[in-house]
GURO-567300 format. One line per 10 residues: number of its first residue (from 1); their letters; for each residue x, y negated, z of N, C-alpha, C. Coordinates in nm, 2 decimals, always signed. Layout:
residues N
NUM	A	X,Y,Z,X,Y,Z,X,Y,Z; ...;
end
This chain:
residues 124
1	XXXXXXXXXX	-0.46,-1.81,+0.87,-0.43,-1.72,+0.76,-0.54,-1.74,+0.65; -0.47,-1.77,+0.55,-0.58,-1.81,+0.40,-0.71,-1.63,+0.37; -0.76,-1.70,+0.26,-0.85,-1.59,+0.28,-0.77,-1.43,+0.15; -0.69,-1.51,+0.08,-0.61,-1.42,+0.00,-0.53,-1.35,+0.09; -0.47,-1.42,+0.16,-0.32,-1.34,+0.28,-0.40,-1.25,+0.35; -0.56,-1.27,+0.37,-0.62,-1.16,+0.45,-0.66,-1.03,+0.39; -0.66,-1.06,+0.22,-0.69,-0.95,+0.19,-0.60,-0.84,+0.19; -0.49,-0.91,+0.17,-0.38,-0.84,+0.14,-0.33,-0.71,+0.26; -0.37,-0.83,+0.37,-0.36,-0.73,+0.52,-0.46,-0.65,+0.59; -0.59,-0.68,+0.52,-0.69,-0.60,+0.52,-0.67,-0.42,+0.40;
11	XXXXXXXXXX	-0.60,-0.44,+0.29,-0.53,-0.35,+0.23,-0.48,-0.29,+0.24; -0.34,-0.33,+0.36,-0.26,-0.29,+0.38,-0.28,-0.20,+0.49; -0.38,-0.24,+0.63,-0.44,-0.23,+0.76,-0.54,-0.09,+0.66; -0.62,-0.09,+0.53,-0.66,+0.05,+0.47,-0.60,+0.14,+0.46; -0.45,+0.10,+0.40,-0.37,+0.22,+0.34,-0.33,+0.30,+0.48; -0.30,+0.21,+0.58,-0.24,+0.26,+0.70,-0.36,+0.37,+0.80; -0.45,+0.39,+0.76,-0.57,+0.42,+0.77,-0.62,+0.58,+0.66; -0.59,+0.55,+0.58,-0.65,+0.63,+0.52,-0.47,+0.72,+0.50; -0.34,+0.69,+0.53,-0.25,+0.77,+0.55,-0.25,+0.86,+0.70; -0.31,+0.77,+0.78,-0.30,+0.87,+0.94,-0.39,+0.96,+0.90;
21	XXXXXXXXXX	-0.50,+0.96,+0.82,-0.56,+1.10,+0.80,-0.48,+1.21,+0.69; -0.42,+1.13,+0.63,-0.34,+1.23,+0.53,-0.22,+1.27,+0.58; -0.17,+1.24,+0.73,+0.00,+1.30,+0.74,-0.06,+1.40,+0.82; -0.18,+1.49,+0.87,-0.17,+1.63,+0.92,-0.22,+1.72,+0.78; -0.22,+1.67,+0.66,-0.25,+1.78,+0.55,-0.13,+1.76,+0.48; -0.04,+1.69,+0.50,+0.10,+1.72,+0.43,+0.16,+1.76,+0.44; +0.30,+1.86,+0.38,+0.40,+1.93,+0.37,+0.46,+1.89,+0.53; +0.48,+1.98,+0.71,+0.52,+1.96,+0.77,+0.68,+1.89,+0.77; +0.74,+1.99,+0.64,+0.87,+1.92,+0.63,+0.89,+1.78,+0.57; +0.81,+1.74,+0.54,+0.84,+1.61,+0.52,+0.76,+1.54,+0.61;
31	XXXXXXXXXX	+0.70,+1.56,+0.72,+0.65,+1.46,+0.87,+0.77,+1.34,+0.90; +0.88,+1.32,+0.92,+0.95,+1.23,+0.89,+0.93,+1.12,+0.82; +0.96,+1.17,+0.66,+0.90,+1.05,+0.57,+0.79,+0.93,+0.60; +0.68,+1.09,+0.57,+0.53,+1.00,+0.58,+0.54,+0.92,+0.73; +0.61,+0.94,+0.81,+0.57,+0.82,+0.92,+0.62,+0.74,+0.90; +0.77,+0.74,+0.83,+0.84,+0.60,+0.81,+0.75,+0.54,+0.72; +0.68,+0.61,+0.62,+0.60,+0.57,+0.48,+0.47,+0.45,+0.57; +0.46,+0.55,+0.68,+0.30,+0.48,+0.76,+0.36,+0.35,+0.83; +0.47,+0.36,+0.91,+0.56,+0.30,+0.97,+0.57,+0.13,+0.89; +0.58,+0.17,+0.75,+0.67,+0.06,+0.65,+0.53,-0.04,+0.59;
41	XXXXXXXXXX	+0.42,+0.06,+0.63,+0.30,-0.04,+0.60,+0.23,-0.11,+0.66; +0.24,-0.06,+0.85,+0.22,-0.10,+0.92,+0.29,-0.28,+0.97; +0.43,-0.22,+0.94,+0.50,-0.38,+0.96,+0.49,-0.46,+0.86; +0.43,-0.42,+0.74,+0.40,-0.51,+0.62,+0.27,-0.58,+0.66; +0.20,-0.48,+0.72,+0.06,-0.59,+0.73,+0.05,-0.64,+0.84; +0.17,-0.68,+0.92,+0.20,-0.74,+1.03,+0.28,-0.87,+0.99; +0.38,-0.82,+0.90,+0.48,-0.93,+0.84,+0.37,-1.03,+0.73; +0.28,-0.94,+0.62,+0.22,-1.07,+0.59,+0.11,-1.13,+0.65; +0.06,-1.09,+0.79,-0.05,-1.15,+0.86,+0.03,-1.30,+0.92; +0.14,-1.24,+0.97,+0.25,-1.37,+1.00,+0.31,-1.49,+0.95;
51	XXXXXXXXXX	+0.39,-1.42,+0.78,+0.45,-1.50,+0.67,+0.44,-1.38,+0.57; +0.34,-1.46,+0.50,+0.35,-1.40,+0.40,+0.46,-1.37,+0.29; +0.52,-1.48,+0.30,+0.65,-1.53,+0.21,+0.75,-1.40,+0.23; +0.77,-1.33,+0.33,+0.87,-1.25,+0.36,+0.80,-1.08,+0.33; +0.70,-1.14,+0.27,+0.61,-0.96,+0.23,+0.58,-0.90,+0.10; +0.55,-1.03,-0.01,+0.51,-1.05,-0.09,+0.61,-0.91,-0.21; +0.71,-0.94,-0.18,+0.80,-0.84,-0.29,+0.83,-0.72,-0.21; +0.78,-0.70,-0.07,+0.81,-0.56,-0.06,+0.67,-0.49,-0.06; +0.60,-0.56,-0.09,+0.43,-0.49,-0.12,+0.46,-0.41,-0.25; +0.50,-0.54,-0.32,+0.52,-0.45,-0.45,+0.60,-0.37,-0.47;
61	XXXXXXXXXX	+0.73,-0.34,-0.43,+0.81,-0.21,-0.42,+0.77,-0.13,-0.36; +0.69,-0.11,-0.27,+0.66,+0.01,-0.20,+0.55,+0.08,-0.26; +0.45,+0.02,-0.31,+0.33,+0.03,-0.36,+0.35,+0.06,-0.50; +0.45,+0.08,-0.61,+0.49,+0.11,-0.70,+0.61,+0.24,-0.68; +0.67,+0.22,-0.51,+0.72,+0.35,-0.48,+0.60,+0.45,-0.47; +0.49,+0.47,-0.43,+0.40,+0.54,-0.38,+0.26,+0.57,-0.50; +0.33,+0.49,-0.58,+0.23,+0.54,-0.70,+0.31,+0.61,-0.79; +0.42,+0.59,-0.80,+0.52,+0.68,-0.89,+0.59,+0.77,-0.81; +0.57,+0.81,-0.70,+0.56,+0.94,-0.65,+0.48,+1.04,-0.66; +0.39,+1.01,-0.64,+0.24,+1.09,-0.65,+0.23,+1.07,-0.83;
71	XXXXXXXXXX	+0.28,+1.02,-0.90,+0.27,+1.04,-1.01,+0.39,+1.16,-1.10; +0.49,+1.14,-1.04,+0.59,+1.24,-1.08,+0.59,+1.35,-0.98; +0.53,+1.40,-0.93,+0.51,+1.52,-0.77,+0.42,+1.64,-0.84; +0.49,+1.72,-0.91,+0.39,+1.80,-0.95,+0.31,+1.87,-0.88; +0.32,+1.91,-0.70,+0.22,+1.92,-0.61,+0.13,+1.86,-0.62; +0.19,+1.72,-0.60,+0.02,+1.58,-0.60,-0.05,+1.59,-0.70; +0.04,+1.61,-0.84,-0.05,+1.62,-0.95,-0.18,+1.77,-0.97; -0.06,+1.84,-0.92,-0.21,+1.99,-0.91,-0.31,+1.98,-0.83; -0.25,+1.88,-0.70,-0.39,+1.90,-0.59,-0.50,+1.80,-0.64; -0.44,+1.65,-0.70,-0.57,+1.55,-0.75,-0.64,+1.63,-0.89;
81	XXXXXXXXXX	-0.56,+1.71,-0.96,-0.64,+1.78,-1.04,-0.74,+1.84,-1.04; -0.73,+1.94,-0.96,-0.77,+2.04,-0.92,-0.87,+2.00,-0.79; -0.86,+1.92,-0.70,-0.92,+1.92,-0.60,-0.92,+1.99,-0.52; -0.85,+2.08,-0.49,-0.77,+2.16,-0.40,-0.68,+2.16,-0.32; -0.68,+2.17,-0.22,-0.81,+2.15,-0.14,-0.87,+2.00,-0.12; -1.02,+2.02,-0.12,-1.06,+1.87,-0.16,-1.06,+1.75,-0.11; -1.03,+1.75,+0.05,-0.96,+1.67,+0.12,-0.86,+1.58,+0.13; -0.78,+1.67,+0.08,-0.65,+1.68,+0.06,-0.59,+1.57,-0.09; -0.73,+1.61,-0.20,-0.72,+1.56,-0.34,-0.79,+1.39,-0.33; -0.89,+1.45,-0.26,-0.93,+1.30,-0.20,-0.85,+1.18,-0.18;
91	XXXXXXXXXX	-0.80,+1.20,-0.03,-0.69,+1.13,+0.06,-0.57,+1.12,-0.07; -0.51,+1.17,-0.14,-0.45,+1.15,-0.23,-0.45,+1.05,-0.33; -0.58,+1.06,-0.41,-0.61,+0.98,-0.50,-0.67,+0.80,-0.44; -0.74,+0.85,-0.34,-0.75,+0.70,-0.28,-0.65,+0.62,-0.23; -0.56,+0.70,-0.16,-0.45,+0.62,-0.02,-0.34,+0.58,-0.16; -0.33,+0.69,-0.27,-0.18,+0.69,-0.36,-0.23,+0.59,-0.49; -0.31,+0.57,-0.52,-0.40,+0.50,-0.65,-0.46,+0.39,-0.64; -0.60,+0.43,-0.57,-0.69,+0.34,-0.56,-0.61,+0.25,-0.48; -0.59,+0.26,-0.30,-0.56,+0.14,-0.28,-0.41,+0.05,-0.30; -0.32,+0.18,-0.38,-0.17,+0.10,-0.41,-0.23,+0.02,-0.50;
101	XXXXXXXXXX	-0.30,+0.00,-0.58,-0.35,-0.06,-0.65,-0.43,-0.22,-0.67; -0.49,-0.16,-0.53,-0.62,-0.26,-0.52,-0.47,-0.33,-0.42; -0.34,-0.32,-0.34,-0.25,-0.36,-0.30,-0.24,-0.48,-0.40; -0.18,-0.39,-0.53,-0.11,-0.46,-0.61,-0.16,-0.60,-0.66; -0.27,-0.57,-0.67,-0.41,-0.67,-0.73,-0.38,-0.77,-0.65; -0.42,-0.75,-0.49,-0.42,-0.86,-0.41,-0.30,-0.90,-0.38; -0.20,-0.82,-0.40,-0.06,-0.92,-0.34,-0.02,-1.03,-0.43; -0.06,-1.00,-0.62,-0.02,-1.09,-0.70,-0.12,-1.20,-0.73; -0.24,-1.17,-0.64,-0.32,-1.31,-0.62,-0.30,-1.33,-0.52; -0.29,-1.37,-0.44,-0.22,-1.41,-0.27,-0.08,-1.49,-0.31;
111	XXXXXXXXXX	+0.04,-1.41,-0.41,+0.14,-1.49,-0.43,+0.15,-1.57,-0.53; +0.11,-1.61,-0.66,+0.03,-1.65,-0.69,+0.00,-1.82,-0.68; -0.09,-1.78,-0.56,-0.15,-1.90,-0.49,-0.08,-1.94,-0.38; -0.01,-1.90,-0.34,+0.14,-1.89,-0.24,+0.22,-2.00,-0.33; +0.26,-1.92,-0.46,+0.32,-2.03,-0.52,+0.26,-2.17,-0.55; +0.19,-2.14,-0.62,+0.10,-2.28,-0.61,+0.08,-2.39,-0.52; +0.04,-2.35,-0.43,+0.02,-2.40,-0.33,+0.19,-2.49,-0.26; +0.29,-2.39,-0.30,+0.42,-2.43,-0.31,+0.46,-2.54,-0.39; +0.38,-2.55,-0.51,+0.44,-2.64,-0.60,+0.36,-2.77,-0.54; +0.24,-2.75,-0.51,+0.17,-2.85,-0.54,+0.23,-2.96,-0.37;
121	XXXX	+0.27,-2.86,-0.29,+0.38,-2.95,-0.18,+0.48,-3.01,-0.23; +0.54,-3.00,-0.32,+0.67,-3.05,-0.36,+0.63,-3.13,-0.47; +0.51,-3.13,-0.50,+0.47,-3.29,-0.64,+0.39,-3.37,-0.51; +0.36,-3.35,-0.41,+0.33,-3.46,-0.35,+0.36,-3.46,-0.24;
end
């Protein structure tokens, strides 16, 4: 595994991490969701520790699902506001922002260089 593909699963292997702490402060009726949500990142940073080729575009839909949730959620938006409760605003702003983010960053250098690395097999 290249050292980009690692980051990406090192990312992923955070978000998964910093979500098990956030599904006992969230809305019980949605316990469901958030496990599929934990569920869906877990096999991602499994699938690109594997092949990356088969992860690359669902990093980015999911990670753009999860930032534009928490961005249109007028709950999320009061609790990162407000910081109330501060745990809670925490776990929010890092697991929903910071690292969909720091996701995004790394998965479009990873593929990228995925590609590249693609082309440059097929010119020689």
């Amino acid at each position: 595994m290249e050292s980009r593909q690692r980051s990406v699963v090192l990312v992923l292997v955070a978000i998964c991490i910093v979500g098990a702490f956030g599904i006992p402060l969230g809305d019980p009726k949605f316990l469901i969701q958030a496990f599929s949500l934990e569920f869906s990142f877990a096999a991602l940073a499994i699938i690109s520790a594997k092949n990356f080729r088969y992860a690359y575009i669902p990093n980015f839909i999911i990670a753009g699902m999860v930032i534009a949730g928490n961005t249109f959620s007028p709950k999320h938006l009061e609790i990162m506001s407000t910081l109330h409760p501060l745990y809670n605003g925490i776990v929010l702003i890092i697991g929903g922002y910071v690292l969909q983010g720091l996701l995004v960053i790394t998965n479009t250098v990873a593929y990228k260089k995925y590609k590249k690395a693609l082309l440059n097999n097929k010119t020689t």
